[in-house]
C-alpha positions in Angstrom: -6.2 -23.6 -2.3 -4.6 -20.7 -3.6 -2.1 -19.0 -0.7 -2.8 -15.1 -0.7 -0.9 -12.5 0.5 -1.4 -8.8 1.9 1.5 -6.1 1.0 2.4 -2.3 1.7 3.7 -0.6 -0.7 5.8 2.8 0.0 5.5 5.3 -2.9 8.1 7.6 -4.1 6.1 10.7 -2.4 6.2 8.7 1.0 2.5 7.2 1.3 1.3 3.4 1.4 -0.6 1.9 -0.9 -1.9 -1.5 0.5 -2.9 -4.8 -1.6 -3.6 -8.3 -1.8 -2.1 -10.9 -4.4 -1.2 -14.6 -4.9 2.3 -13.0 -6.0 3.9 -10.2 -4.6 7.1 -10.1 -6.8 5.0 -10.1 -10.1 2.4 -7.2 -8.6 5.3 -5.4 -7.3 6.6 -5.0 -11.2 3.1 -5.0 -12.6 3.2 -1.8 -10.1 6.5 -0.2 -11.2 5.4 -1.4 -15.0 2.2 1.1 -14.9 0.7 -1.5 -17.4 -1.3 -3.8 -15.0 -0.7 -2.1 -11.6 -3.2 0.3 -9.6 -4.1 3.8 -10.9 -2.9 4.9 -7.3 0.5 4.7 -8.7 -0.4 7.2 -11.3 1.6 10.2 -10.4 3.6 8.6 -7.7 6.2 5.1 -8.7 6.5 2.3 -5.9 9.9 2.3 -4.4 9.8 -0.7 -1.9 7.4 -3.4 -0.2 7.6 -3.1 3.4 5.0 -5.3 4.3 4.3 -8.8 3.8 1.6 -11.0 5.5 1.3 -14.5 4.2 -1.3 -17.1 5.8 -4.7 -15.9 3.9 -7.2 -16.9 1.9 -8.7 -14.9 -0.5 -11.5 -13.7 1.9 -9.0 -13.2 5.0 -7.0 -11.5 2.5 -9.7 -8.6 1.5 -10.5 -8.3 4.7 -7.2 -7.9 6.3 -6.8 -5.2 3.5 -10.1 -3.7 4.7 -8.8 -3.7 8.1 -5.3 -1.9 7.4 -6.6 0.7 5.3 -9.0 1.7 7.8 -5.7 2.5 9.8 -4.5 6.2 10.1 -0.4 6.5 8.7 0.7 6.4 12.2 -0.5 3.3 12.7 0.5 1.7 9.5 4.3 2.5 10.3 3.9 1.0 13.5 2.3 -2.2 12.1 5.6 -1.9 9.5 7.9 -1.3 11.8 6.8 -4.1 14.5 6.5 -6.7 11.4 
């Protein structure tokens, strides 16, 4: 069983992009790389991961994904900040 994680990712111009992976390191550079990373980060560069939930499946994964991006900015900085 594959251990999947969900990430925040702050962006030069101050927004969070959130996604799932089996490896945040190599998405993180895949990210910064523009080669493999998300077309959100056309425009804007990652700067930093500041959040990191471990624990999932890929199933709990998406839909923990589903759940945060549903949230509005103020409560993604508190779910960053109380992490």
């Amino acid at each position: 069983m594959s251990h999947w994680y969900v990430y925040i990712i702050r962006a030069t111009d101050q927004s969070l992009y959130t996604g799932i992976t089996t490896d945040v390191e190599r998405r993180f550079a895949e990210h910064q790389s523009g080669r493999a990373g998300a077309k959100y980060f056309r425009g804007r560069s990652p700067v930093e991961i500041v959040l990191v939930e471990s624990g999932h499946d890929r199933s709990s994964a998406s839909i923990r994904e589903a759940q945060i991006k549903k949230l509005s900015r103020e409560q993604k900085l508190e779910l960053i900040d109380c992490s």
